[in-house]
C-alpha positions in Angstrom: 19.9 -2.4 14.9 18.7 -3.5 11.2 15.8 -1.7 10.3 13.0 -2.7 7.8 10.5 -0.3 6.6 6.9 -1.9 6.1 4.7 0.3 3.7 0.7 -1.0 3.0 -2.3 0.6 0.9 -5.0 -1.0 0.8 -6.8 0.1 -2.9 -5.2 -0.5 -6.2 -5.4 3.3 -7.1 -3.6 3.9 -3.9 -0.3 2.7 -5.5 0.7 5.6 -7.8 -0.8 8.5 -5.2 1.4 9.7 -2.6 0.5 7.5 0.1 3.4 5.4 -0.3 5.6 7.6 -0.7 4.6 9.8 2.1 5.1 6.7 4.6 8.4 6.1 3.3 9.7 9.0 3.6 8.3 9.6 7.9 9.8 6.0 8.2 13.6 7.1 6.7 12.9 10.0 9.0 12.2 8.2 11.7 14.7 5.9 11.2 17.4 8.8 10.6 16.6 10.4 14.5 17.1 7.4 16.3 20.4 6.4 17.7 20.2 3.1 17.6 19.4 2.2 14.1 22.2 1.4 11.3 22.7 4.9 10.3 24.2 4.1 6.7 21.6 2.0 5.9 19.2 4.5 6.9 21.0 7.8 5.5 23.2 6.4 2.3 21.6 3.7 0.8 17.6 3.8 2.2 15.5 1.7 4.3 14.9 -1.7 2.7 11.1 -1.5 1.9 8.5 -3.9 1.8 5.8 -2.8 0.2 2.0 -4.6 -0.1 0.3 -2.9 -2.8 -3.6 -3.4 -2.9 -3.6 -4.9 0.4 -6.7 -4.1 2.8 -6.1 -3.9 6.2 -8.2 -6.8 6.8 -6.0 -9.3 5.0 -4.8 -11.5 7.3 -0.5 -11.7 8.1 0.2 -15.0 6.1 -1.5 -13.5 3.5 0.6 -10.5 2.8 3.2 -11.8 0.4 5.5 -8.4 1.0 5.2 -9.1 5.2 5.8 -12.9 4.5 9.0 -11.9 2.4 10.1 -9.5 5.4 9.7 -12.4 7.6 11.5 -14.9 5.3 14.1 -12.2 4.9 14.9 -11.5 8.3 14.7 -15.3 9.7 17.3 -15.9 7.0 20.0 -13.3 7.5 19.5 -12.1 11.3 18.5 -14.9 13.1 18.0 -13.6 16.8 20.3 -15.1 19.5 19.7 -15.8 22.8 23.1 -15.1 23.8 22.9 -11.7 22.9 25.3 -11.9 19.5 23.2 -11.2 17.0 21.8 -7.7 15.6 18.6 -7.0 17.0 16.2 -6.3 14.0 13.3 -3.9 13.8 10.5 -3.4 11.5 8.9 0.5 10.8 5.7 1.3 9.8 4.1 5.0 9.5 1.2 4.4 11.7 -0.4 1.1 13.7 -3.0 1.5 10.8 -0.9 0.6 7.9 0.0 -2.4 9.5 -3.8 -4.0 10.2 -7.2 -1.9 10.7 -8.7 -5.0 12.0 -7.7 -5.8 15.6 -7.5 -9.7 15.3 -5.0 -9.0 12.2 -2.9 -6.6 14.1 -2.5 -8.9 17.2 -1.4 -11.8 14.7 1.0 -9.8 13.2 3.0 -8.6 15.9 2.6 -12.0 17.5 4.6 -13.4 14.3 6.9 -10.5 15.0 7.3 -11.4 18.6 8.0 -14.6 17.5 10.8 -13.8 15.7 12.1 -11.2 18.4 11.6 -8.9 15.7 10.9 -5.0 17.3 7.9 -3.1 15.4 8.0 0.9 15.7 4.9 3.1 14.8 6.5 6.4 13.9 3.2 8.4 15.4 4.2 6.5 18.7 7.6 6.9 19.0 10.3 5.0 20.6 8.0 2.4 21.5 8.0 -1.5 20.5 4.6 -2.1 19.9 5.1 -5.7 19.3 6.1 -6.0 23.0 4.2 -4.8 26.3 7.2 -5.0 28.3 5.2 -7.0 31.0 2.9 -4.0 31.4 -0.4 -5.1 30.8 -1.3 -1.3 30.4 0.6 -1.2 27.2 -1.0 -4.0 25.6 -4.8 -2.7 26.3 -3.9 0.9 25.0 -2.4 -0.9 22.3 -5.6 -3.2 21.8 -8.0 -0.3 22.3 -6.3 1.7 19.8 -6.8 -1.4 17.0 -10.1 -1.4 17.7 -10.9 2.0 17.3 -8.8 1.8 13.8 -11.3 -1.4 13.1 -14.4 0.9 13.6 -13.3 3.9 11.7 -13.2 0.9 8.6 -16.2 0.1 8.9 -17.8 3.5 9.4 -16.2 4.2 5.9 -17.3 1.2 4.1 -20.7 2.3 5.5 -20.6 5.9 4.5 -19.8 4.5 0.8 -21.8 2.1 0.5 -24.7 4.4 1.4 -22.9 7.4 -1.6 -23.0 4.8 -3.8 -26.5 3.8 -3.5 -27.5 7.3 -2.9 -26.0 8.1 -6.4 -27.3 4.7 -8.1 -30.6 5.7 -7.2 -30.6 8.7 -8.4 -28.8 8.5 -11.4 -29.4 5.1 -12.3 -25.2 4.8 -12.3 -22.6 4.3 -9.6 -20.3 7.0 -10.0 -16.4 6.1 -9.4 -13.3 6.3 -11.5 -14.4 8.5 -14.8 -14.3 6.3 -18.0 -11.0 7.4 -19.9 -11.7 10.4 -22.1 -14.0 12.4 -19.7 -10.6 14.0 -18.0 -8.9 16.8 -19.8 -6.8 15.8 -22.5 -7.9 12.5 -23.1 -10.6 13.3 -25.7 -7.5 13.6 -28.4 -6.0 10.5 -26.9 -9.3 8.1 -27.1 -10.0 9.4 -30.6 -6.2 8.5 -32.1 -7.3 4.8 -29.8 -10.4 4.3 -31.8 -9.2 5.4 -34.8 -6.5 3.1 -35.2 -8.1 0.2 -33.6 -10.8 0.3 -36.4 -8.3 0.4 -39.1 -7.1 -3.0 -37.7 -3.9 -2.1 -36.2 -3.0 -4.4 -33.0 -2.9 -3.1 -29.5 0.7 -3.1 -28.6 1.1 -1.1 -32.0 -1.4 1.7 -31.2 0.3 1.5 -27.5 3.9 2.4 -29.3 2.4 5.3 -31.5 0.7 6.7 -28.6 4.4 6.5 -27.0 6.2 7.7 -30.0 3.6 10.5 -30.5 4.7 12.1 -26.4 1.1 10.7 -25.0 1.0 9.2 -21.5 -1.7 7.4 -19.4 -3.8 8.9 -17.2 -1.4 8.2 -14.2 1.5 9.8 -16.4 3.0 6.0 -17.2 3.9 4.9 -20.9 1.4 3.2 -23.1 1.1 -1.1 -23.1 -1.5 -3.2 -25.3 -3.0 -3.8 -21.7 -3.6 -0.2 -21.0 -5.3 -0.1 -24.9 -7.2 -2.9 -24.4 -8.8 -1.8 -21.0 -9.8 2.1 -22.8 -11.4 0.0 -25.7 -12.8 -2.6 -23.7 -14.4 0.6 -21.4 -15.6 2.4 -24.3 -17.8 -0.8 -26.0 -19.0 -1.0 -22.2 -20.0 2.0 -22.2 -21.9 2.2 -24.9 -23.9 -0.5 -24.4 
């Protein structure tokens, strides 16, 4: 059996943490134990991942482009068979959560797969194709019930935000999130060489190749671009405001 690994965060910052790293690497895992997936793929070469960065659990299938890709993918080069001659095809996903955290959204998305005969695996539930109730309408209400309560953990964060944030507003007159760059250690040196050269007229992509050429990295450890200047400068005139 082909085996597809699906990997979704649903904040932008979310993308360089370890979250999607950590899902890869319980899906290869998964994938590795099990008997009946294409072992080289799995073990010599990796998974093929599909990965919707920035994507909220709420978004709904056909708006995923990474899951429509998957879908394109697989209709393309495993068409299923009813006669039993082609390779079945599964897709992997850490936990029922990083496929949807809206119930609606989850049920569309493994209707699509069912569709398509396409298995879908939850590594935290084991050899189970959650895409498929097997004509036990037991399976299919757990499954259900489970969505929900993945829909209502959400919105219990969203609330529990939303409420920190004004909290914090209120007092503070400021909504504290991401720290504007310079308040981390390090970046005091960094912002001043930025200003600096910016006020002697030099253009963005040149202060980005300095900063480069002179061993400093962004905050997430990447190399300097014009965009990443313009955003620190653009911050800092914000800021002072």
């Amino acid at each position: 059996m082909k085996a597809f690994a699906y990997i979704r965060v649903s904040g932008k910052a979310q993308v360089d943490g370890d979250g999607p790293d950590r899902q890869a690497d319980k899906i290869k895992k998964f994938a590795q134990e099990q008997t009946f997936i294409d072992h080289p793929l799995a073990m010599q070469s990796g998974l093929p991942v599909y990965f919707d960065r920035g994507i909220s659990g709420t978004v709904e299938a056909m708006d995923r482009p990474e899951f429509i890709n998957l879908l394109a993918f697989i209709e393309t080069n495993h068409p299923y068979s009813i006669h039993g001659d082609s390779e079945p095809v599964c897709i992997i996903v850490e936990r029922m959560d990083r496929l949807a955290r809206d119930l609606m959204v989850q049920e569309m998305l493994l209707a699509e797969c069912r569709k398509r005969h396409i298995k879908v695996y939850a590594v935290d539930q084991g050899l189970v194709d959650v895409a498929n109730d097997g004509g036990d309408p037991s399976r299919t209400l757990i499954r259900q019930i489970f969505g929900a309560i993945a829909q209502w953990e959400k919105s219990v964060i969203v609330l529990k935000t939303r409420a920190a944030r004004d909290r914090i507003r209120k007092s503070t007159g400021r909504c504290e999130g991401v720290k504007p760059y310079g308040e981390l250690p390090g970046e005091d040196e960094i912002l001043r060489h930025i200003e600096s050269w910016s006020a002697d007229g030099l253009p963005h992509r040149t202060i980005a190749g300095s900063l480069n050429l002179s061993g400093f990295r962004t905050r997430h450890g990447k190399e300097w671009t014009k965009k990443h200047v313009a955003q620190v400068l653009q911050t800092q005139r914000k800021n002072k405001q």
